[in-house]
N, C-alpha and C positions, 0 to 999 in steps of 0.2 A: 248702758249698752256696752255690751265686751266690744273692744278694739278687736276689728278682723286684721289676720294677720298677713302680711305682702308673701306671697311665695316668689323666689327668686327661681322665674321659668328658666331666662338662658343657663344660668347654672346648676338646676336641677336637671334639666335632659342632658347635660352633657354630663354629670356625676353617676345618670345611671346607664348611659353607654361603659363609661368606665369600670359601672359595677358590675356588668358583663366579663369586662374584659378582666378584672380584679377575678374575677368567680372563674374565669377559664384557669387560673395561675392555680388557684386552689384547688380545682379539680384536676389538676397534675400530679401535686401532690398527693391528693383522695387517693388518684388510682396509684401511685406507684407506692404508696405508705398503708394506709388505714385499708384499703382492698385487701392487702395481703396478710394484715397482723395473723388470720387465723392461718395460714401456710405457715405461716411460721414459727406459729406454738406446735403445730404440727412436725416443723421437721426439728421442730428440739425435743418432740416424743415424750410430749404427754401425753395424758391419761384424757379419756372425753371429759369426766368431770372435771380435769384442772384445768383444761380446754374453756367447760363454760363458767367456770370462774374469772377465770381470765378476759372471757367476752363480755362479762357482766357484772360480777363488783364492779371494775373502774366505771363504768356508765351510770352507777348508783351512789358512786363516790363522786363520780364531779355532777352531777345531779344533787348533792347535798352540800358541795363544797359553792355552786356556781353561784348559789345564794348572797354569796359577798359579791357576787357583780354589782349590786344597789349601791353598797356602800362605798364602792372603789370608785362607782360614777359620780357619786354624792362628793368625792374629795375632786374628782378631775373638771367633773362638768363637761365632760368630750368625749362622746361615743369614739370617735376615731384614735385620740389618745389611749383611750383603754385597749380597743384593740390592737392597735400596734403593738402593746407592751406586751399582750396575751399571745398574738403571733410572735412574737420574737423568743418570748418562752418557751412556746407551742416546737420552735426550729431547733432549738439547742435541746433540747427534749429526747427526740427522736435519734439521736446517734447512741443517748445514754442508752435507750432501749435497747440495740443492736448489742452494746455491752452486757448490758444484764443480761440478756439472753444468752448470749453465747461465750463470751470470755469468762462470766462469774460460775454460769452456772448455777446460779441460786434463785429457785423459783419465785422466792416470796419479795425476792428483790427485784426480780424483774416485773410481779406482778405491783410493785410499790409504784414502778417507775409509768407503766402501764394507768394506774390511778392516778397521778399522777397529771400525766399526758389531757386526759378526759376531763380533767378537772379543768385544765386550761382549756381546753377545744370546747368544752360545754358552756365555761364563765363567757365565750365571744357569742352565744346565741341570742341572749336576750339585749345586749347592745346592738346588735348588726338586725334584727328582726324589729327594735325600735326606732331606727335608725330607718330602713326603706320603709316602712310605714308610713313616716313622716314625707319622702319624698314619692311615693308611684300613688298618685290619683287614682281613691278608691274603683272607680268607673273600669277602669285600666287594669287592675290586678292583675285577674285571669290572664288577660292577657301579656302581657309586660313579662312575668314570674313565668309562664308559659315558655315564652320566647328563650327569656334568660336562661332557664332551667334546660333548653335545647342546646344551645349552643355550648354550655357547662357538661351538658353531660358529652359532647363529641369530642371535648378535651378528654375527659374522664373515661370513654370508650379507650380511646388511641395510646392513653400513657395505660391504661390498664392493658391492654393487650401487649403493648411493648413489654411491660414487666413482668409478664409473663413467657413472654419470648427469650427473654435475658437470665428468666430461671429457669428455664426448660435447657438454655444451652449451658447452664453451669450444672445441672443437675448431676452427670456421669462425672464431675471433677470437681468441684467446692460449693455445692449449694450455697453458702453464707457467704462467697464471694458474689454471689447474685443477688442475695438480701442486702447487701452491703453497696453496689451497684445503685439498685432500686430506692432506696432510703438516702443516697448521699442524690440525687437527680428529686428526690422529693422535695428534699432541704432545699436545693435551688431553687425550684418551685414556689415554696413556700414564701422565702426573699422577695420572687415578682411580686408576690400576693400583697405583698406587704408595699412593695413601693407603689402597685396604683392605688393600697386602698388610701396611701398619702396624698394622692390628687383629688379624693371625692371630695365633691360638697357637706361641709356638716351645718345645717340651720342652727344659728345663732338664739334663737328667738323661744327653744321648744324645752329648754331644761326645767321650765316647770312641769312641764308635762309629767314629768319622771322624779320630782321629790320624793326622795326615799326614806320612808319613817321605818326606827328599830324597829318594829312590831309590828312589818309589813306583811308575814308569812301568816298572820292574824285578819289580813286585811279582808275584810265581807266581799264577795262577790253575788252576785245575782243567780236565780236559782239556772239560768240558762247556758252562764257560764261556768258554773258549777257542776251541774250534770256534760259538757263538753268535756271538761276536762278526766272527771271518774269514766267516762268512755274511753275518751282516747289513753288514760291509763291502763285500763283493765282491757283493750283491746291489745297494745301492744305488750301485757302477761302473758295473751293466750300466743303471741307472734312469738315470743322469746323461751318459749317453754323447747321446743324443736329447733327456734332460726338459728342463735350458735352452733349449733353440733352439723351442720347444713356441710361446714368445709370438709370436716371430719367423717360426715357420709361420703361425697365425694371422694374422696382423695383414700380411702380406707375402704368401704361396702362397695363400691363402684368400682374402682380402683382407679380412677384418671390421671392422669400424669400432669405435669404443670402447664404445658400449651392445651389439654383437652380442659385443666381449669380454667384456663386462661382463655378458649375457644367456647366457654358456658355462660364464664360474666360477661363476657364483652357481646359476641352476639346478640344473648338475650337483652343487652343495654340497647339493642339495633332500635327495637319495635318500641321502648319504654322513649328513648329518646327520639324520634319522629312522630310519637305521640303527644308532644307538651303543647304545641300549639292545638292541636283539637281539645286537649282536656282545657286546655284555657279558654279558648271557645265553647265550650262546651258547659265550664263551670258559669260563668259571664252567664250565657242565655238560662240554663235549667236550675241553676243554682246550686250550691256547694254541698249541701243534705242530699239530695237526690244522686250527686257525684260519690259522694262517701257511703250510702246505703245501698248502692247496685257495684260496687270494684270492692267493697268489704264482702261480698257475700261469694264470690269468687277469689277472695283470698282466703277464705274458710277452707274451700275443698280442696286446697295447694298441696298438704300434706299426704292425700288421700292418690293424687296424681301423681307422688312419686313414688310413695309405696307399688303403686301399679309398676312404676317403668324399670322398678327391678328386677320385676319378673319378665319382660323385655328379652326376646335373642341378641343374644352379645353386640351380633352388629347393631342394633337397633337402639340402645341404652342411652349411647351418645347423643344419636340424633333427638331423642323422646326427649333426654335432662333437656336441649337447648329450646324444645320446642315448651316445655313447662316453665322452664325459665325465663324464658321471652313473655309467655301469657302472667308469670310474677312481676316483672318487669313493668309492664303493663301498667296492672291492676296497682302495684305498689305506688306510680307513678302518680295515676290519676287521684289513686286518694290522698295522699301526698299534699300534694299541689291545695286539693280541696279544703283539708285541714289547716292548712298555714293560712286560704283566705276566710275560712269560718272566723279563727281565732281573730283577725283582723275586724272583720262583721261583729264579733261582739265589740272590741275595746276601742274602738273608733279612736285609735292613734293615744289615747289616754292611757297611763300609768302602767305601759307596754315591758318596759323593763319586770317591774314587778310580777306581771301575771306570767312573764312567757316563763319564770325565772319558775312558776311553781308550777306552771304545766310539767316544765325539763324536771324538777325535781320529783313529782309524783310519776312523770312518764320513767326516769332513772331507776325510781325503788322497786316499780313494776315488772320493769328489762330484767332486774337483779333475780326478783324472788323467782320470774318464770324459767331464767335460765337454770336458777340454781335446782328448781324442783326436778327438769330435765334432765342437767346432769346426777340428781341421785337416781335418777329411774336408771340410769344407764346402770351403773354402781350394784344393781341388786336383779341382772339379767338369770340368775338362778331362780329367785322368787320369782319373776315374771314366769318365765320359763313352764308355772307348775299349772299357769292358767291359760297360757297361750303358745301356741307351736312361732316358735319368734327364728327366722334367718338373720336376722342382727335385732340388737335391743332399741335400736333407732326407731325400726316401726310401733314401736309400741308408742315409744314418745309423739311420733307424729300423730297418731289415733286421740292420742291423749289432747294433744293441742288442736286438733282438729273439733271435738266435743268442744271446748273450750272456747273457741271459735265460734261454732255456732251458737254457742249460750248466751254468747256477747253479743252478736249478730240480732238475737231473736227477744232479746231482752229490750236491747237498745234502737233498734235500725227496723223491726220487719215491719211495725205499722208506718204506712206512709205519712200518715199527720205525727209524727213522731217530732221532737225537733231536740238536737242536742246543742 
């Protein structure tokens, strides 16, 4: 008979009050740093396709790089040890960036540092997703990750809009004294994050869970969680083929200024985050497939709703983006939420490092190839041009990922006895 293992309740519920309050510091940071990187490829005046390079290698570089998480756990044996070391990386990071971009001038330096960055920020997913696994009783998820995910995004609302606020008033006199601003309040941010994630609880008892063998990226999965994963791959190609270039619509086809971008994320975060506790309820009772196959099927039509709101009277443009925004918001949320507890539902706390390490890497390669397809459609608006009457070459790509969209949707998701 396997020894059942003791769970240490009083110091599990107090580790994930903590990891609340850990996740508000981080989403400080989120919004005042990683919210803005594309504003800010933007006002150093690239080109859309070096734009969705920029949004997409580094996410398919530390998607291949985060795979040494196994191994750096395998020498530590301390989810919480590793992340420290990766947040503390993750801090000194972020100024270089501000350098590359702006004092070097050298794009491929700044895009090195940008990879860089992702590669730390992606290696902390599959420790910190092994990590609460272990402590929030499957029963609870929904709900728990619901909650949590509420009160992180109202951090994440508030410094997003603030740092939008703070770019909008340097905008007429040094924009990059307001990147510069926003990114040294992120780094503090990041610090808090670091010193509660020093107070969590880390179970003593679960590092076999996660023995990590060299020829783990070989390791057989079950056809159930195999097909999960090639969906939620090839779902977020058809998301990244358009979602990059999204800043660069706005802020260019649109024309919005830094507080109207700043008055599109934040808002639209209104309805997404007053939403987690019913998608957690909601996932709990109908379950996490039926969550994912009715908010995906409304993220298909996303691209098709903004196409509409450009042709919108000027007054109305605004209002239309926050109101499409908010129903992305929404729907991104709920699936969201769904997918992190599916993946839980397969691997029942077992060899969680591993798996989550090769969902991020094949979710990574995916982000890359659809972004990169995106930005050449941009690139060759003459060819388009000779088949379609185009008012910026964005609509096309949104048409584009929209098809795509649906192929994924209708392949995967439209029969109800479907199960990924």
């Amino acid at each position: 008979m396997v020894k059942k293992r003791k769970r240490q309740s009083k110091q599990i519920k107090s580790s994930l009050r903590i990891s609340t309050v850990e996740g508000s510091w981080w989403a400080v940071m989120y919004g005042m740093v990683e919210t803005y990187f594309g504003a800010f490829f933007e006002f150093l005046k690239y080109s859309s396709f070096e734009i969705s390079i920029l949004s997409t290698l580094p996410i398919f570089i530390g998607a291949v790089f985060q795979n040494l998480t196994g191994w750096f756990y395998d020498i530590l044996r301390s989810r919480k040890i590793l992340l420290i070391i990766l947040k503390c990386i993750q801090t000194i990071t972020i100024p270089l960036i501000l350098f590359a971009g702006y004092f070097s001038g050298d794009y491929y330096l700044l895009l090195a540092f940008i990879c860089f960055y992702y590669v730390v920020v992606m290696s902390q997913m599959s420790p910190w997703t092994s990590w609460m696994g272990y402590l929030v009783p499957g029963r609870l998820r929904g709900r728990y990750f619901g909650n949590r995910s509420q009160v992180v995004r109202i951090f994440m609302l508030i410094s997003s809009l603030l740092a939008g606020a703070i770019l909008n008033s340097y905008e007429e006199s040094n924009t990059f004294n307001g990147f510069t601003i926003i990114f040294s309040l992120g780094i503090i941010a990041n610090i808090g994050s670091i010193y509660f994630l020093k107070r969590q609880y880390e179970p003593e008892d679960t590092t076999n869970d996660e023995t990590f063998e060299i020829n783990s990226i070989k390791t057989k999965m079950d056809s159930g969680l195999k097909r999960f994963i090639i969906y939620d791959s090839l779902s977020e190609f058809s998301f990244h083929v358009s979602g990059p270039l999204m800043m660069v619509y706005w802020l260019r086809d649109l024309s919005f200024d830094y507080i109207e971008l700043a008055i599109i994320i934040n808002v639209s975060q209104v309805l997404g985050l007053f939403s987690m506790r019913y998608w957690g309820k909601r996932i709990d009772d109908i379950g996490s497939f039926t969550t994912i196959r009715s908010t995906s099927f409304f993220i298909a039509l996303l691209p098709i709703l903004w196409i509409g709101n450009y042709y919108l009277p000027n007054e109305l443009i605004l209002a239309g983006s926050i109101i499409i925004a908010s129903i992305a918001s929404l729907m991104f949320s709920g699936r969201a939420l769904a997918l992190d507890n599916r993946l839980y539902e397969h691997m029942k706390n077992k060899k969680m490092i591993q798996v989550t390490s090769k969902r991020v890497f094949f979710r990574g390669l995916s982000i890359f190839i659809g972004g990169l397809i995106g930005g050449l459609l941009t690139t060759n608006e003459s060819s388009l041009s000779i088949y379609i009457e185009l008012d910026t070459v964005i609509h096309a790509v949104m048409v584009f990922s929209t098809v795509l969209r649906l192929g994924v949707w209708l392949y995967f998701l439209v029969d109800k006895k479907s199960k990924i």
